[in-house]
N, C-alpha and C positions, 0 to 999 in steps of 0.2 A: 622481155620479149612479148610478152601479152600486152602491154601498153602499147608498143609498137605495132603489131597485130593490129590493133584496137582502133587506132588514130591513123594506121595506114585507108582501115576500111571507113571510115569515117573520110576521107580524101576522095575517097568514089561515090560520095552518097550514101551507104548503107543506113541503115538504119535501124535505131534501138541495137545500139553496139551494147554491149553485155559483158563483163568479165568478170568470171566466175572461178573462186579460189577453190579445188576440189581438194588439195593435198592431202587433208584429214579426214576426208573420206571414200580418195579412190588412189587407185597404183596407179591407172592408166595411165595419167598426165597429173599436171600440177594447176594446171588451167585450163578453161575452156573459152574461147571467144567466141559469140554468138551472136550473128549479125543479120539481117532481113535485105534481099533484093528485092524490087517490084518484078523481074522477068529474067527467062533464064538469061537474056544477050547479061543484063545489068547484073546476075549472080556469077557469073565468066568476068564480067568485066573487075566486079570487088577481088576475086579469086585470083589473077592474074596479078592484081595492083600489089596484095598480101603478101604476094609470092616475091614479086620483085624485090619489095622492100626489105621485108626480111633476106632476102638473098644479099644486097645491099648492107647489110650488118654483117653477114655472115653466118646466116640461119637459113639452110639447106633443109627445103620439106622432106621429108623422109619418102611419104605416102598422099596418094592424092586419090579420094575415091569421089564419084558422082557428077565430073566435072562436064561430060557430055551431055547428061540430060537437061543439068543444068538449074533441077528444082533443090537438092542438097546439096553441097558439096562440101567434101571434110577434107581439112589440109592437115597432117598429123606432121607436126615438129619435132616431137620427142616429146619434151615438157612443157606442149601447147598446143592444144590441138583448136583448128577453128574451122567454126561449124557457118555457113554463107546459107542460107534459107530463105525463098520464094517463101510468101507471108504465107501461104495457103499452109504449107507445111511447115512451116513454124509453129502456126497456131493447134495445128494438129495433134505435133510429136511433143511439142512444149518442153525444153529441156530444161527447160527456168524451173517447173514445176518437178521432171523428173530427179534433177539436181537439187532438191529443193534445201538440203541442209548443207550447201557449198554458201559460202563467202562471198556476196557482191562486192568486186572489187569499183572504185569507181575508175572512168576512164580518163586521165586527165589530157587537157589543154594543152599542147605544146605553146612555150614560150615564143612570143609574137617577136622579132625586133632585130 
């Protein structure tokens, strides 16, 4: 579901998609998807595409917080939680660094063809 998450946001632009294996060091979730918008319209627009897609598999967000301001927005799946971040606060809250003894997973390529 993270991969999917991952490559969904990548289909809107995002940028510096992330995925981060937390299971061995947090209950919260098992992953974390961490992705950059340039502006809130384009952090709504990533946030919406996520949602759909995963809905589409049949992965129902649980929870949705910050999607009005538009500068965070956290989508919690259960066992995936993804994080859509205007750079400004990206760079700020750095969850690359808070996370920092999580597992980068890499994001793969979906098969062209």
């Amino acid at each position: 579901m993270a991969q999917w998450a991952a490559i969904a946001a990548e289909g809107k632009k995002a940028r510096d998609v992330r995925i981060l294996d937390i299971r061995s060091i947090s209950v919260v979730a098992d992953y974390f998807v961490i992705c950059s918008g340039t502006s809130g319209t384009h952090v709504r627009a990533i946030v919406d595409h996520v949602e759909e897609e995963l809905d589409k598999k049949g992965h129902k967000v649980r929870h949705v917080e910050g999607y009005s301001g538009g500068r965070w927005v956290l989508l919690d799946f259960g066992d995936v939680v993804v994080h859509v971040m205007q750079e400004e606060e990206r760079e700020f809250y750095n969850l690359e660094r808070l996370w920092g003894d999580a597992v980068e997973v890499a994001v793969e390529t979906p098969a062209v063809g």
